[in-house]
C-alpha positions in Angstrom: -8.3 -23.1 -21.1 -10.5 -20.8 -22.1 -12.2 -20.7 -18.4 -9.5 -19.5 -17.6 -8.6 -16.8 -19.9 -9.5 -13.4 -20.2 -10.9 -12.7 -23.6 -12.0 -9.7 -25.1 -15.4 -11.1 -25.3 -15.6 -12.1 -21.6 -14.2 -8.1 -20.7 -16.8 -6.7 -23.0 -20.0 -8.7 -21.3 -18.6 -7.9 -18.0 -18.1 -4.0 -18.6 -21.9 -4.3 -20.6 -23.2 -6.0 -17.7 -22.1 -3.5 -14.9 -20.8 -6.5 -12.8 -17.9 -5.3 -12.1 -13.8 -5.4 -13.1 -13.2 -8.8 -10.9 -11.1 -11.8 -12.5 -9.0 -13.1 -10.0 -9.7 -16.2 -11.3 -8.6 -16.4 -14.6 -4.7 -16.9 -15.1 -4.6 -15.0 -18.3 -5.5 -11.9 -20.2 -5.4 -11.3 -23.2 -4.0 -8.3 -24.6 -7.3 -7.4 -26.5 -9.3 -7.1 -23.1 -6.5 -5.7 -21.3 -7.4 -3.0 -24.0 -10.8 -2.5 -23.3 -10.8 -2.8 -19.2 -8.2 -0.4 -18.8 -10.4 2.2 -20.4 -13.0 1.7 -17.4 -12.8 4.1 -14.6 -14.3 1.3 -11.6 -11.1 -0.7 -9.8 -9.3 -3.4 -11.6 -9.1 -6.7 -10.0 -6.4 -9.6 -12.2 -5.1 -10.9 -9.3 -5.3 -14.6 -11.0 -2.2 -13.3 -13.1 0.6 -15.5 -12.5 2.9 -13.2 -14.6 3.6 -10.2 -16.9 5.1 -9.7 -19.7 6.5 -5.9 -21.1 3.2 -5.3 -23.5 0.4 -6.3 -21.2 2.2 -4.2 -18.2 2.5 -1.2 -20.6 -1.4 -1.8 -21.2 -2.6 -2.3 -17.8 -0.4 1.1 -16.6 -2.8 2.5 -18.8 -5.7 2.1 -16.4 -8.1 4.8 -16.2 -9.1 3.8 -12.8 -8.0 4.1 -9.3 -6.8 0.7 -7.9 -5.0 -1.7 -10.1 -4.5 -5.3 -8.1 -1.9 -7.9 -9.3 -1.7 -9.5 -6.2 -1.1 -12.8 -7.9 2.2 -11.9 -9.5 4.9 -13.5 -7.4 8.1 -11.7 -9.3 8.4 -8.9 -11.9 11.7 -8.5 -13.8 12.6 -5.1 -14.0 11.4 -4.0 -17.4 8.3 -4.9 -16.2 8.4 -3.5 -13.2 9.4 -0.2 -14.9 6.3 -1.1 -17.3 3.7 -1.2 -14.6 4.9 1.8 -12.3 3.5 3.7 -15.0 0.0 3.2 -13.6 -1.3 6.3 -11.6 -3.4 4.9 -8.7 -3.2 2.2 -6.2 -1.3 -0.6 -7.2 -1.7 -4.1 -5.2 1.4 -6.1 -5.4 0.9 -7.9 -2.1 2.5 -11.5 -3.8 5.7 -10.3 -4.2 7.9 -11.7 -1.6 11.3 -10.1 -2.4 12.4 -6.9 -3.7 16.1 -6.6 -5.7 16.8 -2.9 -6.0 15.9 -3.0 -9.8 12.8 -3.9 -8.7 12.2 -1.5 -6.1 13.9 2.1 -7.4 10.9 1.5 -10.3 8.0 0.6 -7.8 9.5 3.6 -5.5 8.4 5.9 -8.3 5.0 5.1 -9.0 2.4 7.9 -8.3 -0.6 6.6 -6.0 0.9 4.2 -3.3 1.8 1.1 -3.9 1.1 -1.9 -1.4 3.4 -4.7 -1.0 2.4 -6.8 1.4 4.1 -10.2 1.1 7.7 -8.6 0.7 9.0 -10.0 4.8 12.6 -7.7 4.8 14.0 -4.6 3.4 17.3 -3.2 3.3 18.8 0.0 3.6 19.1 0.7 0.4 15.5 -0.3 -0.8 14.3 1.6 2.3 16.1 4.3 1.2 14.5 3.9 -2.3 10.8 4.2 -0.7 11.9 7.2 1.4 13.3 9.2 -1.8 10.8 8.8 -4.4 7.4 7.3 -2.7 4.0 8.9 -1.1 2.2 6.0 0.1 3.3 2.4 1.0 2.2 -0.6 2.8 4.5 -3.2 3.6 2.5 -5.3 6.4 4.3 -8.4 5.8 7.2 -7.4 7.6 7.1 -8.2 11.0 10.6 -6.5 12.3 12.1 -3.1 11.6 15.2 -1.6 12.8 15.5 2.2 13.9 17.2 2.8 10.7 14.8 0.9 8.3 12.4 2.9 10.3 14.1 6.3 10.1 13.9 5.8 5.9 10.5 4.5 5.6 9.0 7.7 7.3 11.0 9.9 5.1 7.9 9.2 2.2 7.8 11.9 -0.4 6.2 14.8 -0.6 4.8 14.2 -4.2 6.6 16.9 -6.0 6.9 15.0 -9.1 3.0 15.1 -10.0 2.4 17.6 -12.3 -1.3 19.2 -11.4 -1.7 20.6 -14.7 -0.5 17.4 -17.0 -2.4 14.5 -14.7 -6.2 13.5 -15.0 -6.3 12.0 -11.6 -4.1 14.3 -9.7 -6.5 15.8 -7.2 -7.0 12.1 -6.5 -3.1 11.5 -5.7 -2.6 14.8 -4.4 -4.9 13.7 -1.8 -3.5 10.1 -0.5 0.0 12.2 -0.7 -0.8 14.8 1.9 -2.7 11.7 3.9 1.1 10.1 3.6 0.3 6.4 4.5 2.4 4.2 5.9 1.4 0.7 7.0 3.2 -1.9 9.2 0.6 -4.4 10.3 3.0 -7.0 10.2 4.8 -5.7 13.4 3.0 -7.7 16.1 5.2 -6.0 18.7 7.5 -2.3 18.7 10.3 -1.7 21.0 11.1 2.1 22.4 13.7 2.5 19.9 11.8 1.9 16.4 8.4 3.8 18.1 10.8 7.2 18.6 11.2 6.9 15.1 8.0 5.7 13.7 6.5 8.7 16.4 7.8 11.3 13.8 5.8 9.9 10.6 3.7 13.3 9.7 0.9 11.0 8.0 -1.0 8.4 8.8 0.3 5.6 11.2 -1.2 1.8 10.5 0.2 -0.6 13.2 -3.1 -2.5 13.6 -0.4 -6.2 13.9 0.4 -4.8 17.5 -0.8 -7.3 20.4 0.7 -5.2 23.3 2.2 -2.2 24.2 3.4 -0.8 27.0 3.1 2.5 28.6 6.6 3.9 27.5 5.7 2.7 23.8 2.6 4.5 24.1 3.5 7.6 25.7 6.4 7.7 22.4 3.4 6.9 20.1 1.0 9.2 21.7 3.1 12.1 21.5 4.2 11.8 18.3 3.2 13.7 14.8 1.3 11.4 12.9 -2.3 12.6 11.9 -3.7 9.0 12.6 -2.5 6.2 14.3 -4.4 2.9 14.1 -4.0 0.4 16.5 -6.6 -2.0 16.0 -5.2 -5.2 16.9 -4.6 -4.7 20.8 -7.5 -6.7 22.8 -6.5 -5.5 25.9 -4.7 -2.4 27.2 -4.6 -1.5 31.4 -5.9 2.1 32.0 -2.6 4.2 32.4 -2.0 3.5 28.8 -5.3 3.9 27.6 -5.1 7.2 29.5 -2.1 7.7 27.4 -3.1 6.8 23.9 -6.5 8.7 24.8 -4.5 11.7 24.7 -3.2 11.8 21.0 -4.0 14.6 19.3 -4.7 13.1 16.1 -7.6 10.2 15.2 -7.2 7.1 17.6 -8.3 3.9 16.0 -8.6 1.5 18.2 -11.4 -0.8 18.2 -11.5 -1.7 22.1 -11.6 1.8 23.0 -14.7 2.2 20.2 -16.6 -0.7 21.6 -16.4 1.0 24.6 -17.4 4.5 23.8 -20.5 2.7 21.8 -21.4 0.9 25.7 
């Protein structure tokens, strides 16, 4: 069992030996380590962690670095939940599958953008929770959005509840607030409708699930106000909407148009 368990031993030769914050496959960790790593400032990887309990989520939220991943944790219960938005920085939860609003008005709170990738439907009211109180979120595992859904999700906060003078890593947040991401790489196609909507995001635009789009999708997208729009998964686009997307006045990603421009 002990292979298999973080111990304080096994987190002290790993932060001695410079090798790096990465035990996604240990199923366990003890609250000892959890002690010690959180007081590193490099990325902490624990996605082997099955499940959390109140004390070692009120550790880990602790975390001196930038990136905390959990993607291992299937399910929180919402003092845990509570527990772990605490963290300030990135927080992977990308093995959750279903939010309950207990679990999301928590998560909606946390400072530093939380991605939750394996969660495949929101509704209104756990939209409306990300729209309230969130500054950067990625939910690519959903693969259809209404207008409405939509409409929330680009409502992300403006971060006014970070206090410059109180937080340590607040020129860090500050900055992936004003970038405002919002990911959907799930959505492997985008009708008129949900594109006027998602047009109007003022941050940056991930839709890199896309495998088509047509020209009124992409004149909508084109013109809208997002400072980036990614669009990496198209493989082939006809040249009135390349014209089009070519036209965007923010950054373009979109890896067949780059493999061109490098030709």
């Amino acid at each position: 069992m002990n292979a298999k368990r973080v111990t304080k031993q096994i987190a002290k030769n790993a932060i001695e030996n410079s090798t790096g914050l990465f035990f996604d496959k240990f199923l366990h960790l003890d609250i000892d380590a959890a002690e010690l790593l959180v007081q590193e400032f490099a990325d902490l990887h624990l996605d082997g962690l099955q499940d959390l309990n109140d004390e070692l989520a009120t550790t880990l939220a602790g975390h001196s670095g930038t990136l905390l991943s959990l993607n291992g944790i299937r399910e929180l219960e919402p003092p845990v939940a509570s527990a772990i938005a605490q963290y300030r920085g990135l927080l992977l939860l990308n093995g959750i599958e279903q939010l309950t609003p207990e679990i999301a008005e928590p998560l909606a709170s946390h400072i530093g953008g939380v991605s939750l990738c394996g969660v495949r439907s929101v509704d209104e009211h756990i939209a409306k929770c990300f729209a309230e109180k969130h500054e950067s979120l990625s939910l690519d595992g959903l693969t259809e959005i209404s207008p409405s859904i939509a409409r929330h999700l680009i409502e992300i906060g403006d971060g006014d509840n970070i206090d410059p003078v109180k937080d340590e890593l607040a020129s860090v947040m500050q900055s992936l607030i004003t970038r405002r991401l919002l990911s959907l790489s799930g959505l492997v196609k985008l009708n008129p409708n949900v594109a006027q909507v998602l047009a109007q995001h003022k941050g940056l635009l991930i839709l890199n699930g896309l495998q088509s789009i047509d020209l009124e999708t992409a004149k909508i997208l084109a013109s809208g106000q997002s400072t980036l729009l990614a669009l990496d998964g198209l493989s082939s686009i006809d040249s009135e909407v390349e014209q089009v997307l070519r036209a965007f006045k923010g950054t373009l990603c979109l890896a067949i148009l780059d493999g061109e421009d490098e030709d």
